[in-house]
N, C-alpha and C positions, 0 to 999 in steps of 0.2 A: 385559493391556489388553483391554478388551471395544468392542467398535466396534457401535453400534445406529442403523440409518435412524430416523428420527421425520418426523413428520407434521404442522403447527401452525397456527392459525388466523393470519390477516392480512388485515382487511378481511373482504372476503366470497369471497375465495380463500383455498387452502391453498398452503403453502411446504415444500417438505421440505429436510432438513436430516439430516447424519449426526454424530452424537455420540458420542466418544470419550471413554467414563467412566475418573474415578479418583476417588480420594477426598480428594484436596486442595477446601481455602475458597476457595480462588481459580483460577479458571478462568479460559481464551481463548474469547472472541469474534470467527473470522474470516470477513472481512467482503469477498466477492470483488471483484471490479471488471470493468466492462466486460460482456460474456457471456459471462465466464468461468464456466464451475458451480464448485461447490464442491470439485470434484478438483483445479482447480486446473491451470495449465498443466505437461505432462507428469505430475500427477499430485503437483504439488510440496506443494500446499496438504495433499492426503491424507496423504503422506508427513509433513509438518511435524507434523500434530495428532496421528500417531503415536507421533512422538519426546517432543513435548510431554505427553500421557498417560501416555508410561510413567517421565518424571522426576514423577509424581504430580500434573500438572494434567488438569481435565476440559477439553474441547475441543470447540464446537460450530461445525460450516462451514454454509451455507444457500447455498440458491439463491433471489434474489429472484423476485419475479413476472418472469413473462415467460421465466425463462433457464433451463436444462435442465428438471428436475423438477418444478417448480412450477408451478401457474396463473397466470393473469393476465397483463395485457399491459406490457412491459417499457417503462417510462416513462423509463428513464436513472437518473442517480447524485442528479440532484434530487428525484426522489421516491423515494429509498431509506430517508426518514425511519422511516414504518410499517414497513418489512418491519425493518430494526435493532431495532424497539422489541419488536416479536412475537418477532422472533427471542431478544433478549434475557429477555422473560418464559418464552420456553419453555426456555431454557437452567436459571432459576430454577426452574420445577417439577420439569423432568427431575431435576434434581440439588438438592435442598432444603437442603444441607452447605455449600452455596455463598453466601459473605458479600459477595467481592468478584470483579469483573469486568474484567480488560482485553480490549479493543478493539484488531483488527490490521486493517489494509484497505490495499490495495497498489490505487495508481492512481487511480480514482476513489472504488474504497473507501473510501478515505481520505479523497478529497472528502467524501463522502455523510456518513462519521462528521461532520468538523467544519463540517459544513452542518445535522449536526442537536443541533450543542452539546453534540456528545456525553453525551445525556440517558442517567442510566439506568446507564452506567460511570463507572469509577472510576478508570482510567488508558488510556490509547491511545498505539498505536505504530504510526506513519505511515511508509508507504513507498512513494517516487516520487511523492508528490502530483500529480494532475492539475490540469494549472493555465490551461489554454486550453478556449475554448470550440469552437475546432476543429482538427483534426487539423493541418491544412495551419502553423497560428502554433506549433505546437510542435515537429515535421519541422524547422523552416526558423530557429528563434530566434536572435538572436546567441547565448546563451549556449553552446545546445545545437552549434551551429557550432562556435566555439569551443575546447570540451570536442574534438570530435572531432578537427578538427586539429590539439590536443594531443598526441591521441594517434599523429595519426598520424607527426608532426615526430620522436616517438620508434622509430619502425617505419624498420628498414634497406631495409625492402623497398620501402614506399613513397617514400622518397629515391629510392633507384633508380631508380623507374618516373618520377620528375620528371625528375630529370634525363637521363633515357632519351629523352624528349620524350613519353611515353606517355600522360602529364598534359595536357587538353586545357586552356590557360590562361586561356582565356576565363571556364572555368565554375567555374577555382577563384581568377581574379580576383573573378568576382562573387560568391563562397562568403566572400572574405576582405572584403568591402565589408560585407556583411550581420554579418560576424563583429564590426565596428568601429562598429556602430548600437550604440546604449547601449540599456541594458535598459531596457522599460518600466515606468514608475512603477506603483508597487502599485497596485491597485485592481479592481475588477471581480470575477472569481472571486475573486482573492488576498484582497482587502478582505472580503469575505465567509466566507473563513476565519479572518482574522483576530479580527473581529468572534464569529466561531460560539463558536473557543476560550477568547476574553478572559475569560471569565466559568464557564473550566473549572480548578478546582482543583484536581484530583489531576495527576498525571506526567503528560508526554506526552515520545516520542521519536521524534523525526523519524529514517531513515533515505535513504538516498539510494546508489542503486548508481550506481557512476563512468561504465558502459560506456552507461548509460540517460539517453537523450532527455528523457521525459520525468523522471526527478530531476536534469538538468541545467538544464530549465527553469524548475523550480521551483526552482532555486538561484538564478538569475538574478534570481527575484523576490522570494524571502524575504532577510530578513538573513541573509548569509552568515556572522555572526557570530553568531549564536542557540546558545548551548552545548548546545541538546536534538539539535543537527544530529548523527550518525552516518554516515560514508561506507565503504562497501564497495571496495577497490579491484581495477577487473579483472570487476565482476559486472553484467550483465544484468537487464534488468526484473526478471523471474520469479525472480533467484537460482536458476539452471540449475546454474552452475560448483559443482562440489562443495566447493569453499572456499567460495564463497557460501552455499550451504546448512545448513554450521555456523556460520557467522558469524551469520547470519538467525536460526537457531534459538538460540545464546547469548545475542544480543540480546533476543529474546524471553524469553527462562529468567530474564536479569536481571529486566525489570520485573514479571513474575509474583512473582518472591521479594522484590521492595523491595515493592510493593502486597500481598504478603502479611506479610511484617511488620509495616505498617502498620496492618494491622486490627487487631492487640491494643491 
């Protein structure tokens, strides 16, 4: 596996981006989220395009404008349209072998992919969709409540602390109030996802890690019966948990090899 920095036009800034060559038709596109750079939180994203590489896909991560390496001033996940689309032609020059493309974006990545109709690929795999326009409605959602108190109803230790009296009851009266609000009606971000993908034809797979806010939110507001949905259980935004890590990266191995099939 050969790992190369690159360098690429976007606008009238440059973006850099590290590309992990092989010689497979079908490559990864990931696609970060937030200010995250391309490393990737603890380094997950780097690690993943490594593993991915050496099953014989190429692998291209970027930092959009504004966020580690690159120029420009960081606009957010709505204007990630350009930097995805540069990003993606430079992936196509680096690697001229290359027929077909998925698309990976954790968070708002994700957003930004089906915010820009995913032009330009030919499969995507969404994880944690960001689904609020502010921090504070995804922290606090009924769903995301919920999910946690789930978890924690199964925890012997937090039983104990309730019934300990160590649980202040005020705050987890008003936690179980908010838990019993009905989710809100699609629309807004959501609808404008809906909307970006309708008119997208190749695969997409939604994943969603169980221990995470926001892919709990975002269950709350998609069909929870959508068959593209994938759940993690036990894993973290970033897939930290070393089960998460290969579960995240098989996920991925699948739709590279059904999207490479596909091309003949």
């Amino acid at each position: 596996m050969t790992r190369r920095p690159i360098l690429f036009p976007c606008a009238e800034q440059r973006l850099a981006g590290t590309l992990d060559l092989a010689d497979g038709t079908t490559a990864l596109l990931i696609v970060s989220g937030g200010n995250e750079t391309r490393a990737g939180a603890w380094d997950g994203q780097a690690a993943l395009a490594a593993r991915i590489a050496e099953a014989g896909y190429p692998v291209l991560r970027f930092d959009r404008r504004g966020v580690g390496d690159s120029e420009g001033a960081n606009g957010g996940f709505r204007t990630g349209g350009p930097d995805i689309k540069a990003a993606l032609q430079a992936l196509r020059r680096q690697c001229p072998q290359v027929a077909r493309i998925v698309a990976f974006g954790n968070c708002d990545g994700a957003a930004a992919l089906m915010l820009t109709r995913a032009q330009g690929c030919d499969a995507l795999v969404l994880s944690n969709p960001w689904t609020s326009e502010g921090e504070e409605e995804t922290a606090h959602s009924p769903d995301a409540t919920r999910a946690h108190y789930r978890g924690r109803l199964t925890d012997p230790a937090a039983i104990r602390r309730l019934l300990s009296g160590k649980v202040r009851l005020g705050g987890l009266v008003r936690s179980l109030i908010t838990a019993l609000r009905p989710a809100p009606v699609a629309g807004g971000l959501v609808g404008e996802f809906a909307t970006g993908i309708a008119t997208f034809h190749g695969p997409i797979r939604f994943l969603v890690a169980e221990r995470d806010r926001t892919g709990q939110t975002f269950l709350g507001r998609w069909n929870k019966a959508d068959p593209r949905i994938h759940r993690c259980p036990g894993a973290s935004h970033s897939y930290v948990e070393p089960h998460a890590q290969d579960w995240l990266f098989a996920q991925i191995l699948e739709v590279l090899r059904e999207t490479g099939r596909s091309t003949g």
